[in-house]
C-alpha positions as CSV (number, residue, x, y, z in Angstrom):
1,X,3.0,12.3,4.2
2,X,-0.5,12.3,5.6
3,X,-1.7,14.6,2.7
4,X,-0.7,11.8,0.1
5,X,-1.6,8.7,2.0
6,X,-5.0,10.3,2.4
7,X,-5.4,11.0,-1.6
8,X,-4.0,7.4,-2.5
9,X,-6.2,6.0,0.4
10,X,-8.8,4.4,-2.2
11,X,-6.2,3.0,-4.6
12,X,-4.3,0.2,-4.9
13,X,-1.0,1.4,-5.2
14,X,0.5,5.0,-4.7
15,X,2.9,4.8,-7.7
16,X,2.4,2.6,-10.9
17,X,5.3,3.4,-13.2
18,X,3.9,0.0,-15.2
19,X,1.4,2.6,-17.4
20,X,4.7,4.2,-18.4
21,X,7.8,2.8,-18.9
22,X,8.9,-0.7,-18.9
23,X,11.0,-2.9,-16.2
24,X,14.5,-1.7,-17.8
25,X,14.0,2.0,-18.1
26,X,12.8,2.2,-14.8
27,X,15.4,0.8,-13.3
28,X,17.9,3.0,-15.7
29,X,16.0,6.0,-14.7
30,X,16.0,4.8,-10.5
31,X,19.7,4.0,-10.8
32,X,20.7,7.6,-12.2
33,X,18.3,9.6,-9.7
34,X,19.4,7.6,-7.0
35,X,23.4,8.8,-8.1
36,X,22.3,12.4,-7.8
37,X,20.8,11.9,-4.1
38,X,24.0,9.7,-3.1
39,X,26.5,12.7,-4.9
40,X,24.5,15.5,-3.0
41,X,24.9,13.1,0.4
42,X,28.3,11.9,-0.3
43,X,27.8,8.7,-1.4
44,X,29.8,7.4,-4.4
45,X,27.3,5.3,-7.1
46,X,24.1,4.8,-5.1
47,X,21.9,2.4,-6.9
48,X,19.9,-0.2,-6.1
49,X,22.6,-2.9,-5.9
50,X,24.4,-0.6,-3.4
51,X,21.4,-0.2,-1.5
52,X,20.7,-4.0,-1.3
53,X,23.8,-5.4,-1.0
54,X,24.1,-2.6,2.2
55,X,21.1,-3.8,3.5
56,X,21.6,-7.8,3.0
57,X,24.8,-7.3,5.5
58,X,23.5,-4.8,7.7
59,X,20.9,-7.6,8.6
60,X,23.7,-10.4,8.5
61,X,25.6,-8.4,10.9
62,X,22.0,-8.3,13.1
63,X,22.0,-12.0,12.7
64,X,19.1,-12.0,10.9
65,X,18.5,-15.8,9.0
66,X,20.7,-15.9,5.7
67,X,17.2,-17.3,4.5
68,X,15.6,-14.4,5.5
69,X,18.0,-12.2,3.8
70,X,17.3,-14.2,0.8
71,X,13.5,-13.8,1.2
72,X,13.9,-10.4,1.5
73,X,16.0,-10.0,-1.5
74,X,13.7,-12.1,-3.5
75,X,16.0,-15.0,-3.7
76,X,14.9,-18.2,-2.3
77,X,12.0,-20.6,-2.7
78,X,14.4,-22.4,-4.9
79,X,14.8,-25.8,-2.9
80,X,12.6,-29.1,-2.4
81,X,12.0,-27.9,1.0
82,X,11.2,-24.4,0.5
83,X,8.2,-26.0,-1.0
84,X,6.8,-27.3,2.3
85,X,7.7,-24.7,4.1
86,X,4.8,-22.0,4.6
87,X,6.4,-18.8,5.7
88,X,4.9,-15.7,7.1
89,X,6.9,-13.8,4.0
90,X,5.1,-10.4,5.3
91,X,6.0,-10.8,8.6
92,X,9.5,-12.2,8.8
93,X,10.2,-9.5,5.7
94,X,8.7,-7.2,7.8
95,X,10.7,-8.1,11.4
96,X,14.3,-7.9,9.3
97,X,13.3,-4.4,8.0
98,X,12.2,-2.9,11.2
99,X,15.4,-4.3,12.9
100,X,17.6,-2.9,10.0
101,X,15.9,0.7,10.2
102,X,16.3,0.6,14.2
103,X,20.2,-0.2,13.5
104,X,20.5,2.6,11.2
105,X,18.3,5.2,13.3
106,X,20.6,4.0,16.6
107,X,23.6,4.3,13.9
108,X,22.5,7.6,12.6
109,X,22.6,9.1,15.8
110,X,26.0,8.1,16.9
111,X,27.5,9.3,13.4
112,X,28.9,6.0,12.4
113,X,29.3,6.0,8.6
114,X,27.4,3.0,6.8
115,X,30.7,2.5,4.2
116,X,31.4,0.6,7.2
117,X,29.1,-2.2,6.9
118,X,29.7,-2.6,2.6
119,X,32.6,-2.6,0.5
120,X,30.2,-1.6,-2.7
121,X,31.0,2.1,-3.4
């Protein structure tokens, strides 16, 4: 990892799949790839949705802020209020994450299977 953070160092972003394909083939081409990795784990139809609809209740089930959630998931911002509220996006984003990865490292290591925590398969 150190090799490739060290040749990306001066850029601004490590991947850039904008140059070649667009917003929907992308996500075609994530969505299949990420079916191989969940067949070769045991996981039925990983995609993105799975993944994020995992994550959104893992971090409900860590009481993490529905709003948050929403933040995270890039819903939100859609109220009156949201407007006058000025929220650390990066860090509260950044809090949830870290306290979903520690749940799943702690999970991990006690062998508890994440089909547990969503219905999606």
């Amino acid at each position: 990892m150190k090799v490739l953070l060290d040749k990306f160092k001066e850029k601004d972003h490590m991947l850039c799949f904008r140059e070649t394909m667009n917003y929907k083939s992308f996500g075609i081409r994530l969505n299949k790839n990420l079916r191989k990795i969940g067949n070769s784990i045991g996981i039925e139809n990983l995609t993105t949705y799975f993944l994020r609809h995992t994550w959104a209740t893992i971090a409900a089930s860590l009481d993490i802020p529905k709003e948050t959630i929403a933040a995270a998931l890039g819903h939100g911002g859609n109220t009156v209020t949201d407007i006058y509220i000025n929220f650390d996006q990066k860090k509260i984003i950044d809090e949830a994450n870290r306290k979903v990865m520690d749940f799943l490292s702690i999970t991990k290591q006690k062998y508890i299977s994440i089909s547990e925590f969503t219905s999606v398969h």
